[in-house]
C-alpha positions in Angstrom: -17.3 26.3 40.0 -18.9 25.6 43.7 -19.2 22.1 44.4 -21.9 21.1 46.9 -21.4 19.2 49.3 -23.6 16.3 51.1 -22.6 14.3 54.6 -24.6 11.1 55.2 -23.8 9.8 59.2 -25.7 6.7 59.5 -28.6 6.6 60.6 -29.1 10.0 61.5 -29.6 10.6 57.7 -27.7 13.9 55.5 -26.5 17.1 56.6 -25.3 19.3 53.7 -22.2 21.6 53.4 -20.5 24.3 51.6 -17.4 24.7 50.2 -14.1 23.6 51.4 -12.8 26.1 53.2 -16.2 26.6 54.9 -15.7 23.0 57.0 -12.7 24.3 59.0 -10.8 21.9 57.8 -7.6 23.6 57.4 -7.5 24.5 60.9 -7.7 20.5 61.5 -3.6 20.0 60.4 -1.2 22.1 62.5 1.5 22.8 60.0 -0.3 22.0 56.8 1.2 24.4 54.0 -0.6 26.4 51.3 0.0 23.7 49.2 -1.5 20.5 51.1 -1.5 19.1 54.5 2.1 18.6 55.7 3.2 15.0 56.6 1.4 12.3 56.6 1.3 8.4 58.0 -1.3 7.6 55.5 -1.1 5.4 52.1 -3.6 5.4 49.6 -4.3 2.8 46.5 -5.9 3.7 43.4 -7.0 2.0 40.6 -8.2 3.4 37.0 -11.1 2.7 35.4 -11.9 0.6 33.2 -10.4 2.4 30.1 -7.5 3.4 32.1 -4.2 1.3 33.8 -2.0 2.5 36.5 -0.4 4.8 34.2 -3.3 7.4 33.6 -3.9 7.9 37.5 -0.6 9.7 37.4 -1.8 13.0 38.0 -3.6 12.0 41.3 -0.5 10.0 42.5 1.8 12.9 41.3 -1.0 15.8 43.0 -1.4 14.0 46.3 2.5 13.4 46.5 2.6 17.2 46.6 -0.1 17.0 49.5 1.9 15.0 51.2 -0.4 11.9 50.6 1.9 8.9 49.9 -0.1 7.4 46.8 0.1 4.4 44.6 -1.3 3.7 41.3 -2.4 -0.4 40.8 -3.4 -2.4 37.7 -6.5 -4.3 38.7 -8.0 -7.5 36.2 -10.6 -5.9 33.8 -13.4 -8.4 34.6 -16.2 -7.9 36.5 -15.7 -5.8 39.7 -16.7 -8.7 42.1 -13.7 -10.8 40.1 -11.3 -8.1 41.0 -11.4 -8.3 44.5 -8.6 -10.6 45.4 -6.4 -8.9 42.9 -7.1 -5.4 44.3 -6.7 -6.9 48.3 -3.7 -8.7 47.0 -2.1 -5.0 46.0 -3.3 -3.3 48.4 -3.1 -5.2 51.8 -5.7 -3.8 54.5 -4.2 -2.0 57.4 -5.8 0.9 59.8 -3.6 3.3 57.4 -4.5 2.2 54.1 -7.2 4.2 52.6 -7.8 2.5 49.4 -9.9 4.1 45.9 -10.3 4.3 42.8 -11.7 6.0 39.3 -14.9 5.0 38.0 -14.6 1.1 37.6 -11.7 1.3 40.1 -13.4 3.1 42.8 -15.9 0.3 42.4 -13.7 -2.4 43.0 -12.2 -0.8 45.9 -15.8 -0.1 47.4 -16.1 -3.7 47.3 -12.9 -4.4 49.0 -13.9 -2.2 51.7 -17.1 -3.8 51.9 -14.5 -7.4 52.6 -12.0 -6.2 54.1 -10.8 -3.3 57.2 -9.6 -0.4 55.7 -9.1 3.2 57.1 -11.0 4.7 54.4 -12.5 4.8 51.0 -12.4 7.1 48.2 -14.4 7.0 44.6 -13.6 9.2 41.9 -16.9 9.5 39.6 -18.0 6.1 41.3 -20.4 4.5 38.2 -23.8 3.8 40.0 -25.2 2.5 37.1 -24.6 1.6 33.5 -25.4 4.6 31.2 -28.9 5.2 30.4 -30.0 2.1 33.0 -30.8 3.4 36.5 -32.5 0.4 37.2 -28.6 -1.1 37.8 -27.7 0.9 40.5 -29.1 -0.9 43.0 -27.1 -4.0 42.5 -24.1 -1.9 42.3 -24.7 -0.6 46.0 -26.3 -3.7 48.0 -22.7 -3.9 49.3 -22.4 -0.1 50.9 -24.2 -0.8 54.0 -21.1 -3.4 54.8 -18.7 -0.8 54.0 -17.6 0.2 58.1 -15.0 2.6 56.7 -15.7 6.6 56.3 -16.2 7.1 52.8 -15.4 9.9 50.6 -17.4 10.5 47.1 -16.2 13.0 44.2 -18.9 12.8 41.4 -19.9 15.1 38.3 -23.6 16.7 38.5 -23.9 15.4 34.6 -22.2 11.6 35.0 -24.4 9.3 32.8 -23.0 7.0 34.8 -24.5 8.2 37.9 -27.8 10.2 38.2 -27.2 13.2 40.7 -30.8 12.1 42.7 -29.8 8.7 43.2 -26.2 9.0 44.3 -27.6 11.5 46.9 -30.5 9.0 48.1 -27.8 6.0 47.9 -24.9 7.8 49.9 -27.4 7.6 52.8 -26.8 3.8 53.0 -23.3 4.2 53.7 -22.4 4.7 57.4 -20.3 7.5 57.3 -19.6 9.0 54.1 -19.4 12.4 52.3 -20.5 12.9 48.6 -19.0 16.1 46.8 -20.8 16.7 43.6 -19.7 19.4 40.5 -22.4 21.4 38.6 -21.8 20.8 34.8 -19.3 18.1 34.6 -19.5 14.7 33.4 -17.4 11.2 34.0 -14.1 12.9 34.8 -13.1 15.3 37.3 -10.4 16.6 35.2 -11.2 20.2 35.3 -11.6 20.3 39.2 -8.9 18.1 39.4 -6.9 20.5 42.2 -10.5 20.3 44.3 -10.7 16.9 44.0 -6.6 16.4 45.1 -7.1 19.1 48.1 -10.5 17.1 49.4 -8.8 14.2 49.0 -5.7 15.2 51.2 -7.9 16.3 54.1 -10.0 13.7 53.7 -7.0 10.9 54.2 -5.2 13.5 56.6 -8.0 13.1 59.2 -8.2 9.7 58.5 -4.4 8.8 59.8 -3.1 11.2 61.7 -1.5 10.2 64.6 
């Protein structure tokens, strides 16, 4: 499977991009392994969605780990994503290292922490634009991105019913810096991709805080 990828630089509007190794990026990390990146200052949060606790993000703590990503899984309140704030900040204090994300309900959460708070960066896993079946929602769920000062990475399947592929690509343009990776075929979870996902997550971070 190719994922496509899309860069929004605000305002100058979207340039898109191939694959992975086609951005140079491993060139970026003197010493990075075949595995991951090498050693890094970075530290990211995650939360789960809103099916999930701390407890199913394991294999992203667990794959990054192996990146050399120091990564923490955190149990956010299961209330509305605006009442989770404080309890997200609260677990994951901001600092020009922290890179904070989150699946689904949790990425959204931690886009709105990011939209409150200084972060070094943002990452959503299969970020939920709208409710399923209700477009119309996803603009109240993205009146916060243009507040978000952060660079911003996206991971999102082409099929998400919780995000329709031609409005997360219009929307990502309201973000200042940000970069939306999108997989043909799949759904709310990134499961089968999951060693994409962890490897553009690494670099992603990586860039973010190295010294």
């Amino acid at each position: 499977m190719t994922p496509r990828c899309q860069r929004a630089h605000h305002p100058m509007g979207l340039v898109r991009c191939g694959k992975l190794h086609d951005h140079g990026v491993h060139a970026r990390y003197p010493g990075a392994d075949s595995i991951g990146v090498g050693s890094m200052t970075g530290r990211l949060y995650v939360a789960p969605g809103a099916s999930g606790t701390s407890a199913s993000m394991a294999p992203y703590v667990e794959g990054l780990l192996r990146r050399g990503i120091v990564a923490t899984a955190i149990d956010i309140p299961k209330r509305t994503a605006e009442e989770a704030i404080d309890a997200y900040v609260n677990l994951a204090p901001p600092g020009a290292d922290v890179v904070v994300g989150g699946q689904s309900y949790g990425g959204r959460v931690a886009s709105l922490a990011a939209a409150r708070e200084a972060y070094a960066g943002l990452v959503c896993f299969s970020y939920p634009l709208h409710r399923p079946g209700h477009p119309e929602t996803a603009a109240e769920r993205i009146a916060h991105w243009p507040d978000i000062e952060c660079p911003v990475l996206l991971l999102s399947g082409e099929a998400d019913p919780f995000a329709r592929i031609e409005l997360l690509r219009a929307y990502v343009a309201r973000l200042r810096k940000a970069e939306l990776v999108t997989y043909p075929g799949l759904g709310h979870t990134l499961k089968p991709v999951l060693e994409d996902v962890l490897d553009r997550t690494a670099h992603f971070i990586a860039a973010l805080t190295a010294p």
